[in-house]
One Martini backbone bead per residue (centre of mass of N, CA, C, O) as a GRO file, in nm:
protein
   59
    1UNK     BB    1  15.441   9.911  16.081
    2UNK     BB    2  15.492   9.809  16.433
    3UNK     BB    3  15.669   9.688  16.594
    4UNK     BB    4  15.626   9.328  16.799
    5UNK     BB    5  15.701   9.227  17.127
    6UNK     BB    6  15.718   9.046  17.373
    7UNK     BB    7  15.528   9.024  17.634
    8UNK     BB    8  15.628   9.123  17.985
    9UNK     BB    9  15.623   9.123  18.329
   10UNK     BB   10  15.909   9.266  18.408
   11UNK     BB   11  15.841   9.532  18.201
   12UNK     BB   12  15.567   9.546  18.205
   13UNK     BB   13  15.257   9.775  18.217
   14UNK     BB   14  14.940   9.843  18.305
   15UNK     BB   15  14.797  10.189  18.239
   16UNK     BB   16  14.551  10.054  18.410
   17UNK     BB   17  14.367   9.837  18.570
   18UNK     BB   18  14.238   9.727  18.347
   19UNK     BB   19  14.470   9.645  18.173
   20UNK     BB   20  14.591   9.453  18.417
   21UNK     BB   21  14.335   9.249  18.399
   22UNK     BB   22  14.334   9.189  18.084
   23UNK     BB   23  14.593   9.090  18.102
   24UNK     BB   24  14.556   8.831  18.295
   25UNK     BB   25  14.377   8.720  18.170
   26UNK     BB   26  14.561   8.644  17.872
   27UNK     BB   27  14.750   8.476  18.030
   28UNK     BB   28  14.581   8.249  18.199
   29UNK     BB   29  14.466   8.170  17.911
   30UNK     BB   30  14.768   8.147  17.719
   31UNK     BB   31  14.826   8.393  17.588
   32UNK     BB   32  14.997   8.561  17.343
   33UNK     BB   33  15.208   8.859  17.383
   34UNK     BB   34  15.215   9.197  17.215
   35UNK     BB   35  15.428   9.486  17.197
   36UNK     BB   36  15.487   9.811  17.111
   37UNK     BB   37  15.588  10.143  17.079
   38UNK     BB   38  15.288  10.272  17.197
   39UNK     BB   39  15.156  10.018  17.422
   40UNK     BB   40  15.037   9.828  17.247
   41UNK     BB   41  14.818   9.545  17.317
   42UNK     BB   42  14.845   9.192  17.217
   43UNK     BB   43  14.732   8.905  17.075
   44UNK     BB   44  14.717   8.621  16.910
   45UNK     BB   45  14.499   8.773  16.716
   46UNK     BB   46  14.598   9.074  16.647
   47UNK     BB   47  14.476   9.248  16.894
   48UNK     BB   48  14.354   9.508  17.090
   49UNK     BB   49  14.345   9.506  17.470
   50UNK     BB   50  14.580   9.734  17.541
   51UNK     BB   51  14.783   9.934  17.756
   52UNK     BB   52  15.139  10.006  17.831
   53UNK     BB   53  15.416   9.999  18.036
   54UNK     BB   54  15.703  10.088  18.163
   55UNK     BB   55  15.865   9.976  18.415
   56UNK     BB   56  16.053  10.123  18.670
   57UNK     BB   57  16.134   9.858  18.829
   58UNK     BB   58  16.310   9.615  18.625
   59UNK     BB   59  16.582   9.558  18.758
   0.00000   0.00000   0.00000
């Protein structure tokens, strides 16, 4: 099993606009999102919703 770190939206973002929108929704909804080490995002019950990635500009 893959490690699940906290999504962050400073440091990640969905990998396309779907995913982008899909991420906002389950964030407004108060959703706890987690990434693994492969970009896919989970809801709080442990559901894969997204795929993400590293931010360029996280400075």
């Amino acid at each position: 099993m893959t490690e699940k770190i906290e999504y962050d939206n400073r440091i990640y973002v969905g990998a396309t606009t779907e995913d982008c929108k899909v991420i906002h929704l389950a964030l407004s909804e108060g959703k706890r999102l987690t990434i693994d080490g492969d970009g896919h995002i989970y809801d709080d019950t442990e559901r894969w919703i997204a795929d993400g990635k590293e931010r360029k500009n996280n400075a």
